[in-house]
C-alpha positions as CSV (number, residue, x, y, z in Angstrom):
1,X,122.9,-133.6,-12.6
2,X,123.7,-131.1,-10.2
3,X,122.0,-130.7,-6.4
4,X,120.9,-127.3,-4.8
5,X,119.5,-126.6,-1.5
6,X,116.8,-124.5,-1.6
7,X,115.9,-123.0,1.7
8,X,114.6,-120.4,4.1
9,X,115.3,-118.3,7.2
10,X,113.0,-118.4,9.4
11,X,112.7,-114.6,10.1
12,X,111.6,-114.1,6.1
13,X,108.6,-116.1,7.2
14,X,106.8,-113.1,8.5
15,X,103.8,-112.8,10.6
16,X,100.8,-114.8,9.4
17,X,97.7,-115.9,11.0
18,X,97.4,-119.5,12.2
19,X,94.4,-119.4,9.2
20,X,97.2,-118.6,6.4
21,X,99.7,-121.1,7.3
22,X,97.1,-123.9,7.2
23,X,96.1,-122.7,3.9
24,X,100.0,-123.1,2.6
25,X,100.7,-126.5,3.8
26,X,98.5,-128.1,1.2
27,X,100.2,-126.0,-1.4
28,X,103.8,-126.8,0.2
29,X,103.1,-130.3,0.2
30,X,102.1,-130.4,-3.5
31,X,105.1,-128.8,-4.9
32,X,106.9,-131.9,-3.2
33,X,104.6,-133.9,-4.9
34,X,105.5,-132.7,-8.2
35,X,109.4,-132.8,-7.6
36,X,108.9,-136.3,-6.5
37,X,106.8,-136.8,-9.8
38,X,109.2,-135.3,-11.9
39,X,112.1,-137.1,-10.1
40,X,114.2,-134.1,-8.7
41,X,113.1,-134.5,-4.8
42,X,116.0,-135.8,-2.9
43,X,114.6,-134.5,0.6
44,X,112.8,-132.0,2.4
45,X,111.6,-130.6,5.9
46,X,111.0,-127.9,8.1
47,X,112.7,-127.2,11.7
48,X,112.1,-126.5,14.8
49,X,111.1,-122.8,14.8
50,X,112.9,-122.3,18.5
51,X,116.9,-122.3,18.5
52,X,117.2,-122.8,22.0
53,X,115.6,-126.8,21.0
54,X,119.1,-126.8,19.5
55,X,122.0,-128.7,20.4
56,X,125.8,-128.0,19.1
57,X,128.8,-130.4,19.3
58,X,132.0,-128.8,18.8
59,X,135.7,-131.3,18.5
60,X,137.3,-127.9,17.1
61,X,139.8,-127.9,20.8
62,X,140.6,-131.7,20.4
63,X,137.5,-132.7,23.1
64,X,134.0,-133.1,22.0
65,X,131.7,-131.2,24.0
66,X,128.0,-131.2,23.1
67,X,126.3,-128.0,24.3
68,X,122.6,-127.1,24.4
69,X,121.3,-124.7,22.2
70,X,122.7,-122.7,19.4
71,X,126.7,-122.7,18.6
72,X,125.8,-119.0,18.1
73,X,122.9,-117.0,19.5
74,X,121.5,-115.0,16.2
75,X,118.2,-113.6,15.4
76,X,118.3,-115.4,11.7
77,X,118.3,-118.8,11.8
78,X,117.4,-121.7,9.0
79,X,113.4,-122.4,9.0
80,X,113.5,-125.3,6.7
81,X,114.8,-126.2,3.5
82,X,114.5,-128.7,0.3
83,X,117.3,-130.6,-1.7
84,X,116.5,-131.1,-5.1
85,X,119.0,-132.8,-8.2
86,X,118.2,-131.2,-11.2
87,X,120.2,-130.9,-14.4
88,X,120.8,-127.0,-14.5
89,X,120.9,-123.7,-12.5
90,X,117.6,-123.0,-14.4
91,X,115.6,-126.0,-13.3
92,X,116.5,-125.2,-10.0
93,X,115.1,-121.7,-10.5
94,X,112.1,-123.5,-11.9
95,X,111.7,-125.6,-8.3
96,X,112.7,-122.7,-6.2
97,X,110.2,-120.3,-8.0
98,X,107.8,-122.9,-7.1
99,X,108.7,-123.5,-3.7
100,X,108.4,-119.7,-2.7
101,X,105.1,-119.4,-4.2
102,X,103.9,-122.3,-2.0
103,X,105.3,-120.9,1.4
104,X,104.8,-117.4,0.4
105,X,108.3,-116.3,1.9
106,X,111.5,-115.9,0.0
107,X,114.1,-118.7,-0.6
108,X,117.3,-118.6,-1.1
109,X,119.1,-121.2,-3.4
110,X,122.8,-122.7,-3.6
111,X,124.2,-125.5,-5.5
112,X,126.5,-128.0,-3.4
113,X,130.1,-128.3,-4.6
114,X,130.2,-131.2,-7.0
């Protein structure tokens, strides 16, 4: 078994009315009901959609410092994402296919070093 993060930036979301996102949660939330069904669901959740709720902590100078907001201002941030374990790149192609059509945005998918 293998386990891939499948996730999102927040700026593929696009602009939606508050109408169409209702109507996705209910889908969203029954693709996690499948995975969980099928036993592939390890975790998922979406995140804050403003950056500046961030925080960063950084040891990299031999200090930690803890700083608000982003480590680094950018325009494309992650929106949310969904770890699955699943026994082959096309399974998680399967879940990911899935996951897009429920949110309606594209995903991107990588598998974690084993």
């Amino acid at each position: 078994m293998s386990r891939y993060l499948i996730y999102f930036n927040q700026a593929w979301v696009g602009e939606h009315s508050e109408a169409w996102f209702a109507a996705r949660g209910p889908l969203a939330r029954a693709v996690v009901e499948e995975m969980k069904a099928a036993g592939v669901y390890v975790f998922a959740g979406g995140l804050e959609e403003d950056p500046e709720d961030a925080f960063s902590a950084d040891a990299t100078r031999g200090t930690l410092t803890f700083t608000d907001g982003p480590y680094v201002p950018n325009p494309q941030f992650l929106g949310g994402f969904t770890v699955i374990d699943v026994a082959d790149e096309q399974a998680a192609r399967h879940w990911a296919g899935k996951v897009a059509g429920a949110c309606g945005w594209p995903q991107e998918v990588r598998r974690f070093k084993r």
